[in-house]
Structures are given as C-alpha cells and as structure tokens.
Phi, psi and omega in degrees: 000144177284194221234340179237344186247109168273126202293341198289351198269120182219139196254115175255050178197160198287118185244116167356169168259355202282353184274320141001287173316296185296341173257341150336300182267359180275354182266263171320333174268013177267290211313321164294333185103355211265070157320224291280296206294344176295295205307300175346270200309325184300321163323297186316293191328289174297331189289317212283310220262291141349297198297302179314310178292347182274299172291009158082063195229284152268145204272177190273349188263291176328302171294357201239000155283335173285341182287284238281315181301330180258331192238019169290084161120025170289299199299302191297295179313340198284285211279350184278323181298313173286322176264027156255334151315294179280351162271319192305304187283350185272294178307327187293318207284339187286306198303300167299324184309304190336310202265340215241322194286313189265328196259032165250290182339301202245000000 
C-alpha cells in the first residue's frame, strides 16, 4: 500500500475523465513521494468531485469513495499543513506590524 491511496478501495464505476486526470497524477506524485503537489491534487480531487456530484455526474457515496481511496493519511497532514501554513503568514504579518510600529516610533 502507498502512502496516500488505499489499495483496498476499488472504484468500480465510471469516473468522468477529467477525475481521472487528476488520479492519475495523484498516482504518480504517491508514487514519487512528492506530498506537497499530492496533497494539492488531492483538495483538486474533493472540490473537483464535489462539483459532480452537484450536477448529479456522481452520488455522494461514489465521491466519498474516490476521497477515502485517494486522501488516505491526508486528512490529518492536510490540516497540520494549513496551519503551519497560516502561522508561517501570521509571523510575517506580525513582524511588519513590528516594523512598521517601532520605525514611527524612532
């Protein structure tokens, strides 16, 4: 089993192609290693996925099986990721108030 795709998961029904496109590359970047461009697609995927099912392309059980098959060991790291994301952009945004605060000052 990879590291992002659970193998046991097996989608036995007709997936658009452009979903397709996207497991493709979510196939190749487990297989490379490459988490950041993984995780990316794996989002494209549920938005992507989301979107079918709102035009009745796919049921919601069909999407949350290609999610569960593709965003396996995802889910947690995805969020750990946005908020080291969003502290990393919180210290910048801190550092100019800082900069900006002290050099009115003096």
């Amino acid at each position: 089993m990879s590291k992002g795709i659970d193998d046991q998961i097996v989608i036995d029904f007709p997936v658009p192609s452009s979903i397709r496109q996207i497991i493709s590359e979510l196939e190749k970047y487990d297989k490379e290693e490459d988490v950041y461009f993984y995780f990316d697609r794996s989002e494209g995927l549920e938005k992507a996925t989301k979107d079918y099912v709102d035009e009745r392309v796919l049921t919601e059980e069909q999407r949350e099986l290609l999610i569960q098959k593709y965003s396996q060991g995802v889910q947690g790291q995805r969020s750990s990721m946005r908020l080291s994301r969003y502290s990393n952009i919180s210290k910048v945004i801190f550092m100019e108030f800082l900069a900006m605060k002290f050099s009115k000052r003096y």
